[in-house]
N, C-alpha and C positions, 0 to 999 in steps of 0.2 A: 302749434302756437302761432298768434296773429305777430307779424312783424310790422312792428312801428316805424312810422318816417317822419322826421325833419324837414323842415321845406330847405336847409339847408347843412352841407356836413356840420357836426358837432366838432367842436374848438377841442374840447376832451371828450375820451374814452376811459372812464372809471371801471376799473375790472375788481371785478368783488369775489373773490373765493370764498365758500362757505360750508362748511362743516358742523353739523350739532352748536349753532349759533342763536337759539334761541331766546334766549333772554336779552339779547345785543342787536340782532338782526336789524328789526324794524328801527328801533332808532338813529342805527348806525345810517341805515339808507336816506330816513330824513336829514339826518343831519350836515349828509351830503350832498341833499339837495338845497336843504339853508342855505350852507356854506358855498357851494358853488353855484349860486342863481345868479350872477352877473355874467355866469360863463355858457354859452352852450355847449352842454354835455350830456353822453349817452352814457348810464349807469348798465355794464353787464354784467348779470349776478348770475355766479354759477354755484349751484344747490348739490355738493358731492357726495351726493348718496346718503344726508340726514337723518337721523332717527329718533330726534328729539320732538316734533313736532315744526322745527325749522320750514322743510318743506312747503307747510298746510298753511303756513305765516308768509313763503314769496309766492303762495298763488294767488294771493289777494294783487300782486304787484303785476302780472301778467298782462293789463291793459293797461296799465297806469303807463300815462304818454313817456318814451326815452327813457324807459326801465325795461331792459328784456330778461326774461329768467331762463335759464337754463339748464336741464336735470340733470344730472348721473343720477342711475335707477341703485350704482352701487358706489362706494365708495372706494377712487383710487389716490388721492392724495391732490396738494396745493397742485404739483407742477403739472397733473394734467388737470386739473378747470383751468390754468392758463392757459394748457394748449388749445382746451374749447373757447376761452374769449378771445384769446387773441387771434383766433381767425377770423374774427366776426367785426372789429374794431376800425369803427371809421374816421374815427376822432385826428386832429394835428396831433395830439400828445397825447399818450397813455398812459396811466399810475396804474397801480396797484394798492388795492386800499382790501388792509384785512377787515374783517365782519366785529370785530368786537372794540374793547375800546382803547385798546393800545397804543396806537394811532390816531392823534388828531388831525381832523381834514381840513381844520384852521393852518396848517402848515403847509396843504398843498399849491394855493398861490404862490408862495416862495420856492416851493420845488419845481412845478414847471417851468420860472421866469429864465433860468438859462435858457432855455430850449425856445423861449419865445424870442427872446432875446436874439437868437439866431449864436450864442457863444458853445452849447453844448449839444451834443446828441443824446447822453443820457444822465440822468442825475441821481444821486441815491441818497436818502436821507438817513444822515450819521447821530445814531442815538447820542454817542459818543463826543460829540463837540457841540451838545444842545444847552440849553439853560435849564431843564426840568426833566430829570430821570428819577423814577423809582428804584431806589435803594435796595435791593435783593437778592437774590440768587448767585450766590459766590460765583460757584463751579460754570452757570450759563457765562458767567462773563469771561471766566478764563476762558474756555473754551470758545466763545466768539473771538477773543484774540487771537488761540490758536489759530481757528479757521482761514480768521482774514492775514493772518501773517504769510500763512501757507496759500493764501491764492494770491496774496501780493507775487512772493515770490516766484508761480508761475505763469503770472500774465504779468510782470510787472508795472503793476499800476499800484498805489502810494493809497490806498481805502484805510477809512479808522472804522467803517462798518459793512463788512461783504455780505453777512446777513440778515441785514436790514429790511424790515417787511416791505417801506415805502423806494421803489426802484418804478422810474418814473423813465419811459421812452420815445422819442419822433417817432410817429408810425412807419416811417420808413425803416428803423432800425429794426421794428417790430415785423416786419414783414419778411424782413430778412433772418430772422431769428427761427430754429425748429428745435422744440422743446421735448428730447428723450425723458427723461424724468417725472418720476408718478411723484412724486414725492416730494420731501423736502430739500432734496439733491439739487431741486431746479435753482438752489440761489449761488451757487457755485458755477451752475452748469451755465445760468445766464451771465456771468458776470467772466468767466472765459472765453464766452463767442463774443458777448461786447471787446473784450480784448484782442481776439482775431480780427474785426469787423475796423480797428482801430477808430473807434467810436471816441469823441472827447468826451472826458468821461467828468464831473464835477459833483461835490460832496456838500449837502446844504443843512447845516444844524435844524434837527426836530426836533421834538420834545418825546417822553416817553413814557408811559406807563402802564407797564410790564405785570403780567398777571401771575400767579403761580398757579401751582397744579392743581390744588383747590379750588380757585377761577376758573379752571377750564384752559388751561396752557396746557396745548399739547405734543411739542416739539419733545425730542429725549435723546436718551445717550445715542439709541441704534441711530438715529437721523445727522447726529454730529459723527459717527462711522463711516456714514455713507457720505458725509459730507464730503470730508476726507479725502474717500476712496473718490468720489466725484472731481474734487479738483485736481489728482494726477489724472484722470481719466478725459478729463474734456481740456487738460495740456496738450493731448496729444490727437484726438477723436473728435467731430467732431457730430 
């Protein structure tokens, strides 16, 4: 793959994990180029081992300037296409922006601005204290409160959303960050080394709307298990 350059670093590093995102992909990327064109930023898309036709849709993006795509031939979960972008990430600030539409990227001006600001190291945005959530999924929500109660309590930090897709970092943070987890484990597991790292950590109302499993949501009970198990386990490991 040909590697694009900037006459100078990118301001952001937008890190795109993607999985069987096909019907989302391509727009999801324009629209994060709409949305952040005042900004310079390097969008890095990692393609996890796709089987929907995903794939055949970011090889059109492979020269496209401050877009780099990158493959898994198989598919091992979120937390490692993290560990593939974020070794590659030159940007001052890095989000995390998922592929479909859950997420709007109208909110990420607002997320970065701690960090620009010089007041936070990392920022996570809290579906939770937003003005616009879709209304659904009972059990996902208790269980997202379980989760973030139980890693409040071992890192203690005061979160209303620990697993929040949007987790925005100073590359510096990110550099110092080494990502065990294939999986969806990684949002615990980052939000315990931010804890170690005593990173200042701030919470910025997003908006949100949540797919079910007929959309293509594929998080599940085994993933909130392991979450679990992941936050006594990176209390202690690291």
């Amino acid at each position: 793959m040909e590697t694009k350059s900037t006459t100078s670093p990118p301001q952001l590093s937008i890190v795109v994990p993607v999985f069987n995102e096909s019907a989302t992909v391509v727009q999801a990327i324009a629209r994060l180029q709409s949305t952040l064109s005042n900004y310079n930023t390097e969008l890095l898309v990692v393609d996890d081992g796709s089987t929907d036709g995903t794939t055949e849709l970011l090889q059109s993006f492979e020269l496209v300037q401050n877009v780099t795509v990158f493959f898994h031939p198989e598919n091992q979960g979120k937390g490692a296409a993290l560990r593939t972008a974020f070794s590659q990430t030159r940007g001052e600030v890095v989000v995390i922006q998922d592929a479909d539409f859950e997420y709007n990227p109208q909110d990420i001006p607002r997320l970065i601005q701690p960090i620009l600001d010089g007041h936070a190291d990392v920022v996570y945005g809290s579906r939770f204290r937003g003005e616009s959530q879709r209304v659904h999924l009972f059990w996902h929500r208790v269980a997202n409160g379980l989760l973030t109660l139980g890693s409040n309590m071992m890192t203690n930090l005061n979160l209303t959303d620990m697993e929040t897709g949007y987790k925005v970092f100073s590359n510096d943070v990110v550099k110092k960050l080494t990502i065990r987890e294939n999986r969806f484990g990684v949002e615990p597991e980052l939000t315990a080394k931010v804890a170690k790292l005593k990173c200042r950590v701030y919470e910025v109302p997003i908006s949100y709307y949540g797919r079910d499993y007929s959309e293509g949501k594929k998080i599940g009970f085994r993933d909130a298990l392991r979450a679990a198990w992941c936050i006594l386990r990176y209390r202690i490991a690291n």
